[in-house]
C-alpha positions as CSV (number, residue, x, y, z in Angstrom):
1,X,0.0,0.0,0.0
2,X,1.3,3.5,-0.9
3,X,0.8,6.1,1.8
4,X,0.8,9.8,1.1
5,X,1.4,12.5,2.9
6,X,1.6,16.6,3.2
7,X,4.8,18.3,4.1
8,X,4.9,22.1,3.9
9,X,2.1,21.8,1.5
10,X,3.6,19.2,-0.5
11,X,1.9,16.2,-1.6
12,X,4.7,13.1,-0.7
13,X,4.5,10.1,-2.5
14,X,5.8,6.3,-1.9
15,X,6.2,6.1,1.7
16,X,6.1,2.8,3.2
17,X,3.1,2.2,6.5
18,X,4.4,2.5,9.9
19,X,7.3,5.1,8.5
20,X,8.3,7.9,10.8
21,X,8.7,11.1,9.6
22,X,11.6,13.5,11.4
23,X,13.2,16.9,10.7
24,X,16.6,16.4,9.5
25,X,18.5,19.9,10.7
26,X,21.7,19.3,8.3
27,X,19.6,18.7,4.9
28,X,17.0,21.3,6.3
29,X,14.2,19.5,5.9
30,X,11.4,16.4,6.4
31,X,12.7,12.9,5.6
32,X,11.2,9.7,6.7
33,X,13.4,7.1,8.2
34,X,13.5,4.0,7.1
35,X,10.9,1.2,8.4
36,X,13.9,-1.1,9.6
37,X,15.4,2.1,11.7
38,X,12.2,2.7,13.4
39,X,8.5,1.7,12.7
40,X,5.4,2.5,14.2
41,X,2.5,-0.2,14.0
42,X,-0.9,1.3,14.2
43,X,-3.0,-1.1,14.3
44,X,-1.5,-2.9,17.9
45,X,-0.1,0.4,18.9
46,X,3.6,-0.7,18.6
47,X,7.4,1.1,18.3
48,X,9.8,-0.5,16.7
49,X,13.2,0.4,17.1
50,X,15.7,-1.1,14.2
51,X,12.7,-3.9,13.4
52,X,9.5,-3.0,11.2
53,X,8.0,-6.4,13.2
54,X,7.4,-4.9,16.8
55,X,6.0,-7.9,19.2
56,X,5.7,-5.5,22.4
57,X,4.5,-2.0,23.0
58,X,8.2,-1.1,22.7
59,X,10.7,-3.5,20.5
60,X,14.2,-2.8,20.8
61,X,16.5,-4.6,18.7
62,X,19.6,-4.1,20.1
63,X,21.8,-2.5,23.3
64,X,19.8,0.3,24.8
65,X,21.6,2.6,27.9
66,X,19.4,3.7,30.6
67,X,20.5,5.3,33.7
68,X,16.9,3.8,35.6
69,X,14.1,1.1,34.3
70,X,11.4,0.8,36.4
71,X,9.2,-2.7,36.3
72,X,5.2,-2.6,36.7
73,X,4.8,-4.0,40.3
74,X,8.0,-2.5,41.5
75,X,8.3,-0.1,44.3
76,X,11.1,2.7,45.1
């Protein structure tokens, strides 16, 4: 399916579902990111991060660095 989409007035063309779109300061303007950096599923309500197949609210495929992770159930 080919999505479309405005960007400062702009009709965008060929844009794959579950893309995100970001402002890219260096080129100066709105690029989408590929699906396999980061994708967004919105029919479960899911974020991919480098997988366009999230199985969780929030798919992380790779390290991540946190400085605190807090667990449902878990008191400080």
């Amino acid at each position: 399916m080919e999505i479309h989409v405005i960007i400062d007035g702009r009709l965008v063309s060929g844009t794959a579902q579950g893309q995100i779109l970001f402002w890219d300061n260096t080129l100066k303007q709105w690029v989408f990111a590929d699906t396999d950096e980061v994708f967004w599923d919105d029919v479960n309500k899911r974020f991919g991060i480098k997988t366009a197949t999230p199985s969780s609210e929030l798919d992380v495929v790779g390290t991540i660095t946190t400085t605190r992770i807090l667990a449902g159930g878990v008191k400080e």
